[in-house]
N, C-alpha and C positions, 0 to 999 in steps of 0.2 A: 547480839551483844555489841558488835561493832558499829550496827548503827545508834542504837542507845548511847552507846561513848562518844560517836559524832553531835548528836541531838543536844547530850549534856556538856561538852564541851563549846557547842556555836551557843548556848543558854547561859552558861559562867562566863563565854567571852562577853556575852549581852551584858550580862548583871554586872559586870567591871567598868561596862562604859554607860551603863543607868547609876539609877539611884540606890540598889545596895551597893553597901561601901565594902572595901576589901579587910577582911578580918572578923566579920560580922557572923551572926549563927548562921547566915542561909536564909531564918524563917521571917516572912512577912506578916503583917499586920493582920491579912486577911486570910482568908482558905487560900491557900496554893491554886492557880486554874490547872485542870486535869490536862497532861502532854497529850497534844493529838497522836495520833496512830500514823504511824511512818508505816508506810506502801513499802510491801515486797520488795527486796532489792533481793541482787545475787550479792556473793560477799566481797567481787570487787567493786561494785557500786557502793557497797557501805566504807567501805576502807577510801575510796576519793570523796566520796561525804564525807568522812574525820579528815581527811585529810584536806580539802578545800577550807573546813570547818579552823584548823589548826594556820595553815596559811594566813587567812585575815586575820586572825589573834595576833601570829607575829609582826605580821607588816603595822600592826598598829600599836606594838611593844614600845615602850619608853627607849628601849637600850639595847646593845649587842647580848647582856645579860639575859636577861627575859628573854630575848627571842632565843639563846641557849634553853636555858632552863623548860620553854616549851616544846623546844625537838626533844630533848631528852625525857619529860614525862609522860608524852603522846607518842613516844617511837613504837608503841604496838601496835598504831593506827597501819603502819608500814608491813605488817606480819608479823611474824614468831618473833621479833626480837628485844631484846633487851641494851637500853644506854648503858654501856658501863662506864663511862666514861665524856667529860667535856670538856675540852679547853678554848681560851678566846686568847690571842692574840693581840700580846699589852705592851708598847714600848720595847718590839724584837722579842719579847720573850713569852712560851705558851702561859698563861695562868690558870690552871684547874678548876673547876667550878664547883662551887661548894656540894653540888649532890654526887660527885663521886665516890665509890664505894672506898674504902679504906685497906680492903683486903687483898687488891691488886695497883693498888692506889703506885707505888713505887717500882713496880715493872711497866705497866700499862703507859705511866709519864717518858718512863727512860726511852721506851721503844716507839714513843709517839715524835721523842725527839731527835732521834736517828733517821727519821722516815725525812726530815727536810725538808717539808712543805709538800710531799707525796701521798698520794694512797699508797697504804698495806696492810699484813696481815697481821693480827695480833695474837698471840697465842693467851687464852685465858681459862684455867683450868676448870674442867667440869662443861666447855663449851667446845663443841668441836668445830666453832664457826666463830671467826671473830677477822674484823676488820676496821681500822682507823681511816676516816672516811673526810679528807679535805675541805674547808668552807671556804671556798674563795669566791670571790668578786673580781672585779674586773683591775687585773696586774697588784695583784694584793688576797692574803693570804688573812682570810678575820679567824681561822681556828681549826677546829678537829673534834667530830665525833669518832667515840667508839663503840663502836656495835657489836652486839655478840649474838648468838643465835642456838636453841637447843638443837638442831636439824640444821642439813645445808639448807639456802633457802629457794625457790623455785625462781625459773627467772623472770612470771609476773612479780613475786614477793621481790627480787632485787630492782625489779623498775617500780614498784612502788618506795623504796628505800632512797632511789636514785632520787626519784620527785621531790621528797622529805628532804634530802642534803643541798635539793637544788631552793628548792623555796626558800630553805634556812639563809641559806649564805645571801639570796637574794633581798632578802627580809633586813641580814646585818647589812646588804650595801647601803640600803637606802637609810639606813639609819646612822650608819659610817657618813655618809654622805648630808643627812638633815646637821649631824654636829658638825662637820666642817661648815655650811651655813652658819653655823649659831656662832662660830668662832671668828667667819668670817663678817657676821654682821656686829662682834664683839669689837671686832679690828675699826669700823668704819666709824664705831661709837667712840674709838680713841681718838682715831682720827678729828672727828666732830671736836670732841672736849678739846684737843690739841689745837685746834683753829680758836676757838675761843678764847684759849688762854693767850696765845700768844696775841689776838687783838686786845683785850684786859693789858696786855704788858706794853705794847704799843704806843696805848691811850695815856700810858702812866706815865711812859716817857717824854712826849710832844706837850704835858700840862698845861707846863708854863708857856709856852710858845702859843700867842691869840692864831696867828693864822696858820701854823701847824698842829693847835690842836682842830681849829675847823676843817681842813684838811683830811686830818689823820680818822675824826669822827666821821665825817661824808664818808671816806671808803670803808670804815670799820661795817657803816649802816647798809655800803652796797653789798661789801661780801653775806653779811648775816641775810642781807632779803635773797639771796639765792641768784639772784639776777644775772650771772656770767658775763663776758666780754663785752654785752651791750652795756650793760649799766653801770662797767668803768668807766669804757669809750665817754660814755654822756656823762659821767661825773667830772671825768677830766675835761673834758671839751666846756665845763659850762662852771669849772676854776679856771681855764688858763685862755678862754676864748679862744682857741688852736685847734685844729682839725687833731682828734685822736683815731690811733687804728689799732688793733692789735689783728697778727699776722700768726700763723702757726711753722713751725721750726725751719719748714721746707720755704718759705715766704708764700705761701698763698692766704690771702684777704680773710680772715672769720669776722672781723666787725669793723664799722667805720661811720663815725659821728662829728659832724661838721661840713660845711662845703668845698667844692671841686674835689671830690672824690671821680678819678678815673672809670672812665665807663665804656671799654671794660677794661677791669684791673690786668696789670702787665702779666704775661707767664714768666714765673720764676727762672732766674738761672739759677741750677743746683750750683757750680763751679763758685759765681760769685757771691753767693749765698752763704756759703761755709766760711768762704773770705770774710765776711761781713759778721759774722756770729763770734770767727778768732777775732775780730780786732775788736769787737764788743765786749768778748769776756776778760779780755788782756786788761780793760781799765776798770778802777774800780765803781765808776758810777754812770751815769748816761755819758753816750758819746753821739758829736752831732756826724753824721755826715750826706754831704751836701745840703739838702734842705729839711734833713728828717733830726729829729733827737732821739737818741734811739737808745732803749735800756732792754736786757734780756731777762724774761720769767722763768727764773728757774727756784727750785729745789735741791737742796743737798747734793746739790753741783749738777744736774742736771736741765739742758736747758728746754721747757718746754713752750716757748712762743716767744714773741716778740714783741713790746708795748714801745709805740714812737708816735710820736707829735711832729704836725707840720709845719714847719717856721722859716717859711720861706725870707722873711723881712728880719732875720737875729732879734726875734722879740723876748726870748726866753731869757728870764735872771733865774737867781737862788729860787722863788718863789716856783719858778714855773719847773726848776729841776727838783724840789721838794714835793710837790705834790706828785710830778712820774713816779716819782721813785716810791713812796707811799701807794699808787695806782697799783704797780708792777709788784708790790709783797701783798697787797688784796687779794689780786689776781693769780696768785702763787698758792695762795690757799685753796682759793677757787679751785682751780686746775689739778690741782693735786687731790681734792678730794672725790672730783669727778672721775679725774683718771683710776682712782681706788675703786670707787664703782661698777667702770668699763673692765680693768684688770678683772673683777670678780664675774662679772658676765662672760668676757672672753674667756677664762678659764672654764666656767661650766661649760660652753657650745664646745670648747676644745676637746672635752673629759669626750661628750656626748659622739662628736665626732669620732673620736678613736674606739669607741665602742661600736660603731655602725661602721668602721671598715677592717675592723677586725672580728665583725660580727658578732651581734648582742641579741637581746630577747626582746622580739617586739612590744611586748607589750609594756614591760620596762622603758624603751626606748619609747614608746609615743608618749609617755607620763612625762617624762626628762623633756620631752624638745616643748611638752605644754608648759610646762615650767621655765624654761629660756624665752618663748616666747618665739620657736619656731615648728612652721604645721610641714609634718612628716607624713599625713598624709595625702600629698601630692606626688605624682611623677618627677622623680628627681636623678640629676645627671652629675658625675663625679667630673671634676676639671682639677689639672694639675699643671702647675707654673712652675714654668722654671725660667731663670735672666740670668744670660750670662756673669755679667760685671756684678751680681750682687748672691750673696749666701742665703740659703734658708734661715735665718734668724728670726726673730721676733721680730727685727724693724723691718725687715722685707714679707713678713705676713702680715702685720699692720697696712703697709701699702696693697697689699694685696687684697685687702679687707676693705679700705678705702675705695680703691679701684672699682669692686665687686659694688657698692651701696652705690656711688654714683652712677654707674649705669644700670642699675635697677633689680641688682640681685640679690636676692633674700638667700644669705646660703651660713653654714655651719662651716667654720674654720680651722685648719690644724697645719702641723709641718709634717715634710717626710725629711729622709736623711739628705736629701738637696732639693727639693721640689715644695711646693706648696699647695696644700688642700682644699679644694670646694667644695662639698655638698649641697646642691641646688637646685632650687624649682625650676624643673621642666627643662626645657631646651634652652641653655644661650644662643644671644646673637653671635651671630658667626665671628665678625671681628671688634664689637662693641670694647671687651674687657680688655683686649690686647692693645687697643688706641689707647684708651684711660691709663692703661700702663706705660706704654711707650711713653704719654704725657708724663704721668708722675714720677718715671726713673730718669726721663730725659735722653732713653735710648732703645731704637727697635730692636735690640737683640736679645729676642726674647720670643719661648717655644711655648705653647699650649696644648696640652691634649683633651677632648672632650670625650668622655664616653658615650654610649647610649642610654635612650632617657631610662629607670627602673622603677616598677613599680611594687617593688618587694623590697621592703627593706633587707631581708634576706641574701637581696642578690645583690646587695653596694658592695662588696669584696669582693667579686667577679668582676662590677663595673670598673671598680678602682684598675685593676689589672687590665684593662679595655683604655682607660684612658693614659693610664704609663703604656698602651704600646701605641696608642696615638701617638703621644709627645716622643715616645724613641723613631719612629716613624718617621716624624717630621725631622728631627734633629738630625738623620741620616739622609734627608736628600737634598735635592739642589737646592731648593730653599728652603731651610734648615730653620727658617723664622715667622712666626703665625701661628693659627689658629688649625689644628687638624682634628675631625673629628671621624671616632673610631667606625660611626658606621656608613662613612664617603670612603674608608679605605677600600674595598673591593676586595683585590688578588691579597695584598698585603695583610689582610684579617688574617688568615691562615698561613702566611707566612714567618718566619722567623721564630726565637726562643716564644714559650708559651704558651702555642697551638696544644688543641684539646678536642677532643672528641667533639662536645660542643657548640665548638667555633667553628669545624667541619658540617656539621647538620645544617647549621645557621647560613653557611656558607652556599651550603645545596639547594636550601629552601627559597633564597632570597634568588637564585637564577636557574632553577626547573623546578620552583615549587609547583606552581601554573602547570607545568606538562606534568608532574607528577598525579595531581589531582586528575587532571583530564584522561588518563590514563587506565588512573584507580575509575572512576565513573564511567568511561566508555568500554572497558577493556581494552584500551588500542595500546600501541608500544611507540610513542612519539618519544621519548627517552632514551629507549632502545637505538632507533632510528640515528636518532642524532651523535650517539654515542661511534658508533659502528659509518654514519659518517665521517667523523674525527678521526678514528683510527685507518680508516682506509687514505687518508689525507685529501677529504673531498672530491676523490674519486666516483663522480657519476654511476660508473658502471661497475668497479669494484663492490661500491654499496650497495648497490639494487643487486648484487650477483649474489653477495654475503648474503642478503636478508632475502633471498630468492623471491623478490618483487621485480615487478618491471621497471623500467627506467622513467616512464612516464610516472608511475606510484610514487617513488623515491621523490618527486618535483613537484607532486601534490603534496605528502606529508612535511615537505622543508618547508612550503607556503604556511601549512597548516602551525605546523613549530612557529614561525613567526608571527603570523595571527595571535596564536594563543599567549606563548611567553611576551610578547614587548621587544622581543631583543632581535636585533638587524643582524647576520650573518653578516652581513658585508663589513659590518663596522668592526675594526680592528681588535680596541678594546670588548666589543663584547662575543667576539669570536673567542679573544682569550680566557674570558671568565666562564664562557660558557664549557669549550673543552678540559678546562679542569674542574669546572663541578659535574662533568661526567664522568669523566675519571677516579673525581674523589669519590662519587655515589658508586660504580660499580667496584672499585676495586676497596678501599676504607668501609663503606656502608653498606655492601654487601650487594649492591644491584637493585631488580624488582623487591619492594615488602623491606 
């Protein structure tokens, strides 16, 4: 029976997304074709048939509604149980679903909202198993099943249950998450009408003016051809015959049309930069200074770039300050609808990041990074920024985001409570992002930690924790600025708050994995040896006396230890890592085995 409910239910979900229409008899035109004969299954194979079968129905639901309505009329795919109850999560408040029963309708609600975004028990009479069962997603709560049951239920019947609450809620993210899309491509379509009206309003005003309206029309035509900062620059350079440039807020170059353009362009001073933006905003229209004329692009008070003309010879009148100024509200449109753009992509890699280090569902997570247009299937290494002189804010993860493209990294973005987030392919260059930052903050005081590369997504919230104890690492020694990466720390992996089981194994492996094997495969005790060296404190004859060899044995086996491992005894540092990864192996991990 249970596989018949799966077969009829993947056939209704078909017939919904063909050509019978919903509401219709069922019956078709022609003979029905006869259901093939479903293969022996045991009854937990028929229960993940209905239930794979009910999963794709919902992920391809219109709404958070439907994908309720579907856990609660397929909950017997789950075992013995019965929906008593749904609610979906509306504006902070639970709202019921129309197929809840009436009879308990007013207890079942009262005690589902005590519970506070909790599992618990429900008591519902005649059932002596009942439970209000959470739909959450990631940092948000879409609702609450309640399930009830004639019998306790076994604990494959509560892991199939679990499955059913997990798909469900998974089912509402993605669809929580396609209508924020919809709202957000809602926003960009005002945005859109919004730039057009105010060029319509623009146009009305310059009418009467012949060379303000040709002016005011040129840029209304550059901003609508989508064209950006080049196809001001060249509108303006080719009304005022003057070198145009626009610059972005920090002053580095984005476009520049005309000649003696600097090559290459000057490094910003941040100090006199800021200088230069107060005394800009302080007037109300272009301001020259020294040989530039220079107006700021901004929005509802925000300054985002900088449009200037180069008039080394004072050739600029009214004309030439009417058409900047006209340029700079083009390109204010421009900019602001890009940046709306960039806003809505940053926020999804942001969403996607914080789910992949506070751990997500992979297969969730590879759909989401296909959708932003980052592949998650590579090797990837968590890095975390931290700069003295600047906060984790949005404008210091923008820099950070800049940083990261210019030297070549394809990485997924977010903040911690003072640090800054990367998710990125493969290994960084050792100090490639830490220069590009030193460049764009204008100061090397500034820590990095890198973890190890990962190839589970699974295990980025391990990595994460690897690369914060890089960067605490670095920040506590002598040079306390650069680039550290967590697996050049050695002794230090296992040292300090954090250390794990692990960290300990990983520890042992990377300096007596080599004798370990040799050991497992010859039967010899090269581990042993070297241990029992250490503790006797290199004692020639203590050692050989302990491990009742001769003294010559004891001077072959030490040759043989460094043949095999890689590591020089005589060298200081690997004298130390070696006596504590035998330490940590016999006395933490138990010794031989």
């Amino acid at each position: 029976m249970v596989g018949s409910r799966a077969y009829g239910l993947y056939h209704r979900y078909s017939d919904r997304k063909g050509s019978l229409p919903r509401g219709s008899s069922g019956r078709r035109s022609t003979a029905a074709p006869r259901r093939p004969r479903l293969p022996a299954r045991t009854p937990a194979a028929h229960a993940l048939l209905e239930l794979v079968a009910l999963s794709r129905a919902q992920f391809d639901a219109p709404d958070e509604g439907e994908i309720l309505r579907l856990a609660m009329e397929h909950m017997v795919a789950a075992g013995p149980y019965s929906a008593e109850a749904g609610y979906l999560k509306v504006g902070g408040d639970l709202v019921p679903s129309p197929r809840n029963g009436q009879t308990h309708a007013l207890a079942v609600g009262r005690r589902v909202r005590e519970l506070a975004g909790q599992d618990g028990e429900v008591s519902v009479a005649g059932r002596p198993w009942g439970r209000a069962l959470g739909l959450r997603g990631p940092g948000v709560l879409h609702g609450y099943l309640v399930v009830t049951s004639r019998s306790r239920p076994t604990e494959a019947e509560r892991s199939l249950l679990a499955m059913l609450v997990r798909h469900t809620a998974a089912a509402m993210s993605v669809a929580f998450a396609h209508r924020r899309q919809r709202e957000d491509a809602l926003e960009l379509h005002r945005l859109r009408e919004e730039r057009t009206a105010l060029q319509r309003q623009l146009i009305s005003v310059v009418a009467e003016l012949g060379y303000e309206r040709a002016v005011h029309a040129l840029m209304a035509d550059v901003a609508a051809s989508g064209g950006g900062e080049e196809a001001v620059t060249r509108a303006l350079h080719g009304l005022t015959g003057l070198p145009a440039l626009v610059e972005d807020r920090f002053g580095r170059l984005r476009s520049w049309t005309g000649p003696s353009r600097p090559v290459p362009y000057p490094e910003p001073d941040p100090v006199r930069q800021d200088e230069m933006l107060h005394a800009v905003a302080r007037q109300a229209g272009p301001v020259r200074i020294r040989d530039r004329l220079i107006t700021l692009i901004r929005t509802h008070g925000e300054i985002l770039g900088v449009l200037a003309l180069v008039d080394a010879r004072g050739e600029a009148d009214e004309h030439t300050v009417l058409a900047l100024r006209h340029a700079a509200a083009s390109l204010a449109l421009e900019l602001t609808h890009l940046r709306s753009l960039a806003e809505v992509e940053l926020r999804l890699h942001r969403e996607l990041a914080d789910d992949l280090l506070a751990g997500t569902d992979e297969a969730s997570a590879y759909a989401r990074s296909e959708a932003v247009g980052h592949d998650l299937h590579r090797s990837h290494s968590v890095v975390v920024v931290q700069w003295s002189n600047r906060t984790a804010d949005d404008s210091f993860a923008q820099t950070v985001g800049r940083a990261a493209v210019a030297v070549g990294m394809r990485s997924l973005l977010t903040r911690g409570s003072d640090h800054v987030i990367l998710i990125t392919g493969g290994r960084p260059h050792a100090r490639a992002l830490y220069e590009a930052l030193a460049r764009e903050t204008g100061t090397r005081s500034g820590t990095i930690g890198v973890s190890a590369p990962s190839d589970s997504l699974n295990d980025i919230p391990h990595h994460y924790q690897e690369a914060q104890r890089a960067l605490d690492v670095r920040r506590h020694s002598r040079e306390r600025y650069g680039t550290t990466f967590f697996d050049e720390l050695g002794l230090y992996r296992i040292l300090g708050p954090g250390s794990d089981y692990r960290e300990l194994e990983t520890f042992v492996h990377e300096w007596l994995g080599q004798l370990i094997d040799y050991d497992s495969r010859h039967h010899a005790a090269m581990v042993e040896t070297l241990s029992r060296y250490f503790d006797c404190g290199g004692n020639y004859d203590e050692t050989a006396d302990s491990l009742a060899i001769h003294r010559s044995t004891l001077r072959y086996r030490l040759q043989r230890i460094r043949d095999i491992s890689g590591h020089d005894l005589a060298n200081v540092e690997d004298r130390l890592n070696l006596q504590v990864a035998t330490r940590v192996w016999k006395i933490v991990l138990g010794g031989p085995g």
